[in-house]
N, C-alpha and C positions, 0 to 999 in steps of 0.2 A: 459300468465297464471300468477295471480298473486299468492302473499304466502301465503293467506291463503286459507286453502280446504274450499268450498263450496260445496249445496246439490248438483248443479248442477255437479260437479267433478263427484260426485258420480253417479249420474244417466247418464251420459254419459259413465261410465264405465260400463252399465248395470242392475243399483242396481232400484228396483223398489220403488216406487213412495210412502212409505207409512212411519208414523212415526217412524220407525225402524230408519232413515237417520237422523231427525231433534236430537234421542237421542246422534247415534253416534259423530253428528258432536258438540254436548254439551262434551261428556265425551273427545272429541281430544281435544278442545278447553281448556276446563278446566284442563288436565294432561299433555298434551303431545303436548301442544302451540310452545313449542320451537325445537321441531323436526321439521327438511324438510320436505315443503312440499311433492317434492318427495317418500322421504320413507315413507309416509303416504299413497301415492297414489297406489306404488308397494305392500304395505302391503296389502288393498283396493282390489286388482287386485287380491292376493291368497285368500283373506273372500268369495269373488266371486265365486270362481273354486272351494274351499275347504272351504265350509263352516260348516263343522262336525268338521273338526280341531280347531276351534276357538268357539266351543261352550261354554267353561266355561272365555273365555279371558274377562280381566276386562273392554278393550275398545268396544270388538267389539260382545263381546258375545250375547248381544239385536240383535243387526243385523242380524249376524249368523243365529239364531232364528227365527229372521225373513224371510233368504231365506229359514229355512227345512221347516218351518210352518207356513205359514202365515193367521195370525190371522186379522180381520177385528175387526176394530175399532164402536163399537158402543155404544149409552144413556143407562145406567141399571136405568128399572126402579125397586120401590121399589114394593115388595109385599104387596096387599090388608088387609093381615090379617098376625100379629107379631106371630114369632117364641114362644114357651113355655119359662113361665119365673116366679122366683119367687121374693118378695119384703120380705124384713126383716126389720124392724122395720119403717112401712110407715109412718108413723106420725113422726118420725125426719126425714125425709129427704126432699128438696125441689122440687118444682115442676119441675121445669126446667129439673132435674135430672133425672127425671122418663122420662120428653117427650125425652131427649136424648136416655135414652133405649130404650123406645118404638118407633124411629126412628131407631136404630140398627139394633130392632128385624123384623125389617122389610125389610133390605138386602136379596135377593136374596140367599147369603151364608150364612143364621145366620139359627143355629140349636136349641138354647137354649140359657138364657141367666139368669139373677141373678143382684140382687141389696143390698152390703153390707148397714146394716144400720149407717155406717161414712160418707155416698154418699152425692156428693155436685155435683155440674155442671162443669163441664172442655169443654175441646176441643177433639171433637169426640166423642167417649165414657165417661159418666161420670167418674167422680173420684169413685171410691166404685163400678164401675160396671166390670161385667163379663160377657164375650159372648164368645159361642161356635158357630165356623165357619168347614163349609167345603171347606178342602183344601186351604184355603186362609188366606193372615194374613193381619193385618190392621193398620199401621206403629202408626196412634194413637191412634189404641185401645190397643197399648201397654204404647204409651206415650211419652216427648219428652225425661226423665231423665231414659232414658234404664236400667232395671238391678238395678233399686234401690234397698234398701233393709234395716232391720234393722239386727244389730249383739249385741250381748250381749257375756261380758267375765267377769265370775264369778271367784275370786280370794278365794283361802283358808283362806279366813281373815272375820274375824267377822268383824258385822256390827261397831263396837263404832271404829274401824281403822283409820275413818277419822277424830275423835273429836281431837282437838290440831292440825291437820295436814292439817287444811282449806288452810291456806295463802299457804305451799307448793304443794296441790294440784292444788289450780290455775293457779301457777306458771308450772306446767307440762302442764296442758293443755294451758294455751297461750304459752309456750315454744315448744311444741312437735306435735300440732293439727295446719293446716290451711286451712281458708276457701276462698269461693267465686272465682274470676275470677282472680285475680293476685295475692295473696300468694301462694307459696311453698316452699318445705323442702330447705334449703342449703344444708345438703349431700343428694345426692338421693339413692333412692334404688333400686336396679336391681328385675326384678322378672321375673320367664319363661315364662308370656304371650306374652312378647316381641318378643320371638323367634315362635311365633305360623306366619303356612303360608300364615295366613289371611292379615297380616299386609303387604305380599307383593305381594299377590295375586289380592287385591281387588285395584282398585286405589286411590279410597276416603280413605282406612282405609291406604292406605300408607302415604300420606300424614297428617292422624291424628296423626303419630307413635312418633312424639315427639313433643306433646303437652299431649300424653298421659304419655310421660314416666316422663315429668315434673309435671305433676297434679298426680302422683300416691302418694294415702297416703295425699289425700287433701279432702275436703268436699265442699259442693255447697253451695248456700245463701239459702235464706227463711225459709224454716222449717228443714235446715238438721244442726244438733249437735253433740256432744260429749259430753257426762257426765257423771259423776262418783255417783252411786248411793248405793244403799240399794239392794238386790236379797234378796227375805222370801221365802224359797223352804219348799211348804209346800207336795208333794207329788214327794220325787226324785227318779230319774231311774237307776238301778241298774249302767248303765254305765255311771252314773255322776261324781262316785267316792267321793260324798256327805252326807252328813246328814239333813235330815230336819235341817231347819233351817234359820239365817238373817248372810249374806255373803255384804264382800263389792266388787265392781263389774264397769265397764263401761260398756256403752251403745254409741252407734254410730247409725244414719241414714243419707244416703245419696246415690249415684248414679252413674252413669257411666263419671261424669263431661262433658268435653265439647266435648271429643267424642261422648257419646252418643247424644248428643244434634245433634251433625253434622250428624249421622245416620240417626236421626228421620227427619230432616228435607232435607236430600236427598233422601232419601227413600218414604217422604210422596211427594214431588213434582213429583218423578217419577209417585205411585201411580194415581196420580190426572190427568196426563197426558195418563194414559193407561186405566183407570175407569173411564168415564164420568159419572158424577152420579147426580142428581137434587141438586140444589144451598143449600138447607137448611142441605143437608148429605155430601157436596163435602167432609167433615174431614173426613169422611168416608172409603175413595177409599182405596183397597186392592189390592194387589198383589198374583196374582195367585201361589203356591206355585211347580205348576207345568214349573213356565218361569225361566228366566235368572234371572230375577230381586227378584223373589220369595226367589229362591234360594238366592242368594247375600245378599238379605236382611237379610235371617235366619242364615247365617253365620254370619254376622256383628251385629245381635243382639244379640249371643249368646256368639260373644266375647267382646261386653259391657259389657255382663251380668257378666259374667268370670272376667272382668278387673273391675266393680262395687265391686264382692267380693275380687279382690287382693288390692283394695285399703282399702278394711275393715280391714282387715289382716295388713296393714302396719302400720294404725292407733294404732291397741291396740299391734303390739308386739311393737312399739314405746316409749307407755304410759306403758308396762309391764316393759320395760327396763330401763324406767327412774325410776316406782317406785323400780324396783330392785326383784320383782316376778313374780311367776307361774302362769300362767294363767291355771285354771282344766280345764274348761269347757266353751265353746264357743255355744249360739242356736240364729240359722241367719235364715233369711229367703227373699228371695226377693219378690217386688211386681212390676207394670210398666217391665209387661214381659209376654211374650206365648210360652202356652208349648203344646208337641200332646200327647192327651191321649184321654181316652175313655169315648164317649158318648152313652148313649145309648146303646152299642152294636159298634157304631162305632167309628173309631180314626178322631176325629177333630183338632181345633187347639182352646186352649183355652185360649183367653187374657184376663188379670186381672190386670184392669187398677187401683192404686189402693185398692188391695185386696191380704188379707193372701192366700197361698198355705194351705190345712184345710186337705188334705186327711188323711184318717185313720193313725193314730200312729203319723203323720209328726209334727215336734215339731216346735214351731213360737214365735214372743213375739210382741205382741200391744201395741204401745206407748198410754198413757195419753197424756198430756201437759205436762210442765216443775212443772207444782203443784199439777198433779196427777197421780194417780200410772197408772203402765202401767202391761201386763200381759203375763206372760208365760203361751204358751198354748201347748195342745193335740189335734190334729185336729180328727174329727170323723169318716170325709168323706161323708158329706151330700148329696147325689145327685142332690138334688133339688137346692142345693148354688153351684153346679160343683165344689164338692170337696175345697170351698173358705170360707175366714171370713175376718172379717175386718183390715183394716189397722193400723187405729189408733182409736182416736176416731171421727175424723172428724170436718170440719170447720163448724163455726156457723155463723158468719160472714166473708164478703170478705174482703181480704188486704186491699182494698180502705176504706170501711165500718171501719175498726177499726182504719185506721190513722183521720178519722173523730169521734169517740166514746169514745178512751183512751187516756190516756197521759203517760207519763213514770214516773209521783208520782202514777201514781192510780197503775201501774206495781209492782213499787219500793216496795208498801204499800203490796202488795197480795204477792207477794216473800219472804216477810220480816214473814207476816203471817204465813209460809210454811217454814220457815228456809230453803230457796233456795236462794244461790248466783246465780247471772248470768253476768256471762262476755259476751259480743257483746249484740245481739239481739235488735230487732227492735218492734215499736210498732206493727205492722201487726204481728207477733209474741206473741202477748199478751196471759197468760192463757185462760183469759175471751173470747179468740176470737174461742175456739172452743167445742163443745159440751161435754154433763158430760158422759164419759168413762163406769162411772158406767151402764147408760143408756143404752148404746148400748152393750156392753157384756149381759146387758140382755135380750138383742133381738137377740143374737147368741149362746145361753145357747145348743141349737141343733147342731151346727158349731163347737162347741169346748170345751174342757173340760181344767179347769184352772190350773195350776200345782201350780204357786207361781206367786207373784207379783212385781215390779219392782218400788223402789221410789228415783224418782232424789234429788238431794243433792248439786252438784254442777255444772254448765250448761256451756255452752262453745257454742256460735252461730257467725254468720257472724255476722259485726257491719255497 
């Protein structure tokens, strides 16, 4: 016998003959390589005899599942004719984008679906789209940056706070903000997600636990920032604690870091291996929210999502504490996330790749670019958008498309126009590369009602 378990081990101990074995023997291999093989085999021998006992266990819980209930492995094909769906503002959005919805709405599990007018083409689900699913979740129609989200923290300071105080405000944000894949804080910060029992329940997320706790209170590359701007509350809410008015303020967007990233991309391999699906939809594959993996997944996204907003939180009480104030008011919202709630009459599961959370009363804020204003909303709760509105304002060109288009005097020239500093950022980052804000709020005037507006002033991106 050699040392490592094989399928055959397994199936000599009785285990039957179906993908349940090829997972298990991925999830030994990858966590638990360095245990005996024996103790593997004896553990093996009680999943067998006692397979209800190991139903939620992070090695063996697929298996388990598979002696109560075995599921057979089959092609889903798509349906002839797309689920009900609505488009907002068609004429900005690209083609691509559309036939990616209209390949969604055409899953077996799709109920409804919607297309923000910021919608560009991604992987799976467009960017700006939204589908409602029965019982099932679809690792990228949530997305790979879990739990993103944007936060705004409006300070009891008039707007003119930052004239004279440029040079030390930049200096807070490159001192106190970091981005991408190898900056982080030198003190860290502790925060309770840590102690949640996901982190050692699950085996992927145990081993993310300190990469997490070193990336908390960090931000991602491409379009995620930090900046200190302008808040003009023209319509505030009794519990803002406000006055109409121009407030100086930060702004944050960014996302679960490289956890999430490891989520979506273990989660979608699994998918793709238990959803055979036709080659032009494989992004597609979902997880049954009824299995092992279903489940597992909905926990580990919901603690991206959690650990996306504890890293927001770390950001501005950071930036609060350097400038030495209060922060009143905080209105966040996440997008690249699924949630269950009510379609129709029924409870689905609604991902919103991409897209504001819009239901009645629920408060949000839309970025512009770096050179245009961004907006505090009111969501109205459209049914027809499933309760959604848009992200930002959306790409007009691709990354690729703009490091061939711009250069960084034509950047320098248009920032300088807009009395906008920017520290980092890259040309695929450019204002020009994404569509006019104005536009697309006007094509969700039904989605959301404006409260005030949000204008950058000083920019902070990965370099």
């Amino acid at each position: 016998m050699g040392n490592k378990l094989s399928g055959r081990d397994l199936i000599k101990l009785g285990f039957p003959k179906n993908n349940s074995i090829n997972i298990a023997l991925g999830q030994i291999s990858r966590y638990r390589k360095r245990e005996k093989k024996e103790r593997i085999i004896a553990e093996a021998k009680d999943v067998l005899l006692h397979p209800e006992n190991y139903k939620n266990d992070g090695t063996w819980g697929k298996v388990a599942e598979g002696l109560v209930n075995p599921v057979q492995m089959r092609m889903h094909q798509l349906n002839t004719t797309r689920a009900p769906f609505t488009i907002y503002g068609e004429n900005e959005i690209d083609q691509q984008a559309k036939f990616q919805l209209y390949d969604a709405l055409k899953l077996p599990i799709s109920v409804a679906g919607a297309l923000m007018p910021d919608a560009h083409s991604g992987y799976g689900l467009p960017i700006g789209g939204v589908l409602a699913t029965d019982n099932a979740v679809i690792p990228y129609g949530v997305g790979v940056d879990i739990g993103c989200r944007m936060s705004l923290s409006i300070f009891d300071l008039p707007e003119s706070y930052s004239k004279g105080r440029e040079l030390q405000l930049e200096a807070i944000l490159k001192d106190h903000t970091k981005f991408g894949m190898y900056e982080a804080h030198a003190v860290k910060a502790d925060h309770e997600i840590f102690s949640r029992a996901a982190f050692q329940d699950i085996p992927l997320l145990k081993g993310l636990l300190g990469k997490a706790y070193k990336q908390l209170g960090t931000s991602g590359g491409g379009n995620h920032f930090v900046e200190f701007g302008v808040a003009k509350i023209d319509y505030p809410l009794a519990e803002w604690k406000l006055e109409a008015g121009s407030y100086f303020c930060v702004l944050s967007h960014s996302g679960s870091r490289g956890m999430g990233a490891a989520i979506a991309k273990h989660y979608t391999y699994l998918a793709t291996k238990q959803c055979p699906l036709p080659k032009n939809v494989q992004h597609l594959a979902w997880l049954d929210l009824n299995t092992h993996d279903g489940q597992e997944y909905w926990l580990a996204m919901n603690l991206a999502g959690d650990y996306a907003k504890a890293c927001h939180e770390d950001i501005h009480r950071r930036i609060a504490k350097a400038l030495g104030k209060r922060i009143v008011v905080t209105i966040e919202n996440h997008h690249n996330f699924a949630w269950k709630e009510m379609v129709n009459g029924k409870e689905c599961i609604v991902h919103r790749k991409g897209a504001t959370p819009a239901h009645e009363g629920a408060l949000g804020i839309i970025p512009g670019s770096m050179t245009a204003p961004g907006f505090i909303v009111l969501g109205k709760g459209n049914p027809d958008a499933l309760h959604s509105a848009s992200h930002g304002a959306g790409r007009l060109y691709s990354r690729s498309k703009c490091k061939s288009m711009f250069t960084h005097g034509e950047i320098k020239k248009v920032l300088k126009a807009h009395d906008v500093h920017l520290i980092g950022g890259n040309v695929d980052e450019a204002p020009m590369a994404y569509k006019n804000i104005q536009a697309v709020m006007g094509h969700q005037e039904g989605l959301v009602s404006v409260l005030g507006t949000f204008t950058p002033k000083i920019v902070r991106m990965d370099r």
